[in-house]
Steps between C-alpha positions, in 0.01 A plus 500: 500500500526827399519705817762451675441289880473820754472335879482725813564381828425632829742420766708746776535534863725209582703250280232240637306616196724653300725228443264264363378789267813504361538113449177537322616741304838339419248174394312714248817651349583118428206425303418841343825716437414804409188501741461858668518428887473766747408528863276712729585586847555811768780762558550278846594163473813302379310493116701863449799334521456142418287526199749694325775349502342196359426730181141567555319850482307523803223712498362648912163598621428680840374180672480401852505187706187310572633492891321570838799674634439800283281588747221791424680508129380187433177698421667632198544151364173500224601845433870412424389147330294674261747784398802264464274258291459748239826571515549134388234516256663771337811293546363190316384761206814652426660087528189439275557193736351183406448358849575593891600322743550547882826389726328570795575780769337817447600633234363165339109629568444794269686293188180303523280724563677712251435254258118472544450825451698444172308198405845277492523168615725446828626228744641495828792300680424425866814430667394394823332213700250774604423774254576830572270819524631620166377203302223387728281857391697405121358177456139636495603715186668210260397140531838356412696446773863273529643373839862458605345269759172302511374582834504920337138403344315407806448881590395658145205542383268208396475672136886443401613244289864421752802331327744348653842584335769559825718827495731620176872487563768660355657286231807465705256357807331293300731314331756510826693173572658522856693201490657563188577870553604493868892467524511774204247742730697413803816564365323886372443554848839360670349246652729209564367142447459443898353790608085529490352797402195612668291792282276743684310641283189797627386520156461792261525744754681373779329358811642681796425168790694297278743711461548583870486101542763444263723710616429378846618154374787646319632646852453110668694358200739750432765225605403243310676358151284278325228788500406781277178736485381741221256719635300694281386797609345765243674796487332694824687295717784431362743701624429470873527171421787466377649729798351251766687235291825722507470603898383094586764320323244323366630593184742229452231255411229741401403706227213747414348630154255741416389287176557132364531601076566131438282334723482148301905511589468547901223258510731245309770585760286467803441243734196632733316792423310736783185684324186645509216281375423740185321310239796537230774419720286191631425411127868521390607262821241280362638521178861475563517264851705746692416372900360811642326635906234719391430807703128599387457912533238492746330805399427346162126572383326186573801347628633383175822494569449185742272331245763554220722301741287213593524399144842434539550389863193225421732307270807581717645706299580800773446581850265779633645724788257728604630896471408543885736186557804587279823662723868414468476187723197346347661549143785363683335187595295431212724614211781370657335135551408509138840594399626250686286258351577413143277195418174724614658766331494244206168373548380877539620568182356226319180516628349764306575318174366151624183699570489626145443845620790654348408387134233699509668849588804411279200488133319759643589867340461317171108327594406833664659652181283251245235662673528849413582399170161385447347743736646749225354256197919465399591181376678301747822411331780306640763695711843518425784366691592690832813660451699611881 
């Protein structure tokens, strides 16, 4: 083919959606080389940062979130939709992109619609068990439509052709081997063969009630030896977090981070992990069979965040704690029954696989990228090795 494979992918806001963009992206680079990948997002979300450092050129548009709490803004939404659209039509232009394709969030919307306007082919990724406002109004503008889980296509329109292909990893996710990296993770982190290592983890940007849980539960076990936590953070609370861990004691058998970098290591390390419910992290426990209590955001749009985590607490693969319920002494109780627990903890971890769930995450930035490939009318060759 003479023109060279031009892709451009909508994704921003939080690493929910931007993380799988760049799995996707990593999966085309595999296959097609010297394929010209950029992304699309806003001035606002974690894309300014993540996006590049991964060596992508990310383009931003003056978009806005498709959410109620705007308030009498939210009137501005068609407004802003339209301008930021051609914005991404002009985008796709100046790419002289091949196809589009939309991550989800709100900066995902005017890719497509950007794309219609251009006359270029798109697809969207719907990352959750119930789609979001972003890709519900999306999916009336492009038929083709791939879910991270099946129960996203219950709520799109009638018109869309849904595929199931689960949610892209990183390589290093995908291909992640707990048993057989663990003692060399552990022994990254100093953790000694006895002690069990409980990761609480608020997501991209932090989740302040675990956090204030966590470090609730680091207080009550600041005594103990056979204990550690990690405690991400994000970086707005990281400091007074690590000054209640100072003043507390606590410590001595906790620490807190404002970012995980290698996040494939920790979860090797880790014997329990404390999380929100967000449809990557829930794919990459699937994926991986790290035992996890999920703590679904309850302001989630359509409550997603619960349904993401009913997909894994079905098959026994985690707990749900609901946010209301989650303090120092319940994470006391429940983590520290689990901990103390190792054949569930086993069973937990296993469960996931027996289910055949995580199969389908750990193929699925290359099926979603087959996809575009065709979507684009590029041959589909065969990828080349992953290289870490």
């Amino acid at each position: 083919m003479d023109t060279p494979l031009s892709v451009v992918i909508g994704a921003g806001g939080t690493g929910g959606h931007i993380y799988p963009g760049l799995a996707l992206a990593e999966a085309l680079r595999r296959r097609v080389p010297d394929a010209v990948i950029s992304f699309v997002g806003t001035e606002r979300g974690l894309e300014t940062r993540l996006i590049p450092e991964a060596g992508y050129r990310l383009h931003t548009v003056d978009m806005i979130p498709f959410d109620r709490s705007l308030g009498a803004k939210r009137f501005t939404l068609p407004a802003a939709l339209l301008k930021s659209a051609g914005q991404c039509r002009a985008v796709l232009r100046e790419q002289r992109a091949q196809v589009a394709v939309g991550m989800g969030g709100y900066p995902s919307a005017p890719v497509i619609l950007g794309a219609r306007f251009a006359g270029l082919p798109s697809v969207i990724h719907e990352s959750n068990a119930v789609p979001g406002r972003a890709n519900a109004f999306a999916a009336r503008l492009t038929p083709h439509v791939a879910l991270a889980f099946e129960a996203g296509g219950a709520q799109l329109p009638a018109a869309t052709r849904p595929d199931l292909v689960g949610m892209p990893l990183s390589g290093p996710l995908a291909a992640l081997d707990r048993a057989t990296e663990r003692e060399d993770a552990r022994r990254e982190l100093g953790i000694c063969a006895r002690t069990r290592l409980l990761l609480v983890n608020g997501g991209s940007l932090g989740a302040a009630r675990l956090t204030e849980a966590a470090l609730g539960l680091a207080e009550r076990w600041r005594e103990r030896t056979d204990v550690r936590l990690l405690i991400k953070t994000g970086p707005a609370a990281l400091d007074a977090a690590r000054a209640r861990l100072r003043a507390t004691g606590a410590d001595r058998v906790a620490e807190a981070v404002a970012y995980l970098d290698r996040i494939d290591r920790t979860y090797a390390a880790a014997d329990l992990l404390v999380c929100r419910a967000g449809s990557a992290t829930v794919a990459e426990l699937a994926t991986i069979g790290l035992p996890a209590v999920l703590v679904p955001y309850p302001h989630a749009p359509g409550d997603h965040q619960t349904h993401n985590a009913r997909t894994l607490t079905a098959i026994g693969a985690g707990v749900l704690l609901p946010d209301e319920e989650t303090t120092a002494a319940s994470l006391d109780a429940l983590a520290g029954s689990l901990l103390d627990d190792p054949r569930r903890l086993h069973a937990m971890g296993h469960a996931a696989a027996a289910a055949g769930v995580g199969a389908l995450h750990r193929d699925a930035a290359d099926r979603l990228a087959r996809r575009v490939l065709r979507l684009a009318g590029h041959p589909v060759p065969a990828p080349l090795p992953v290289a870490f």
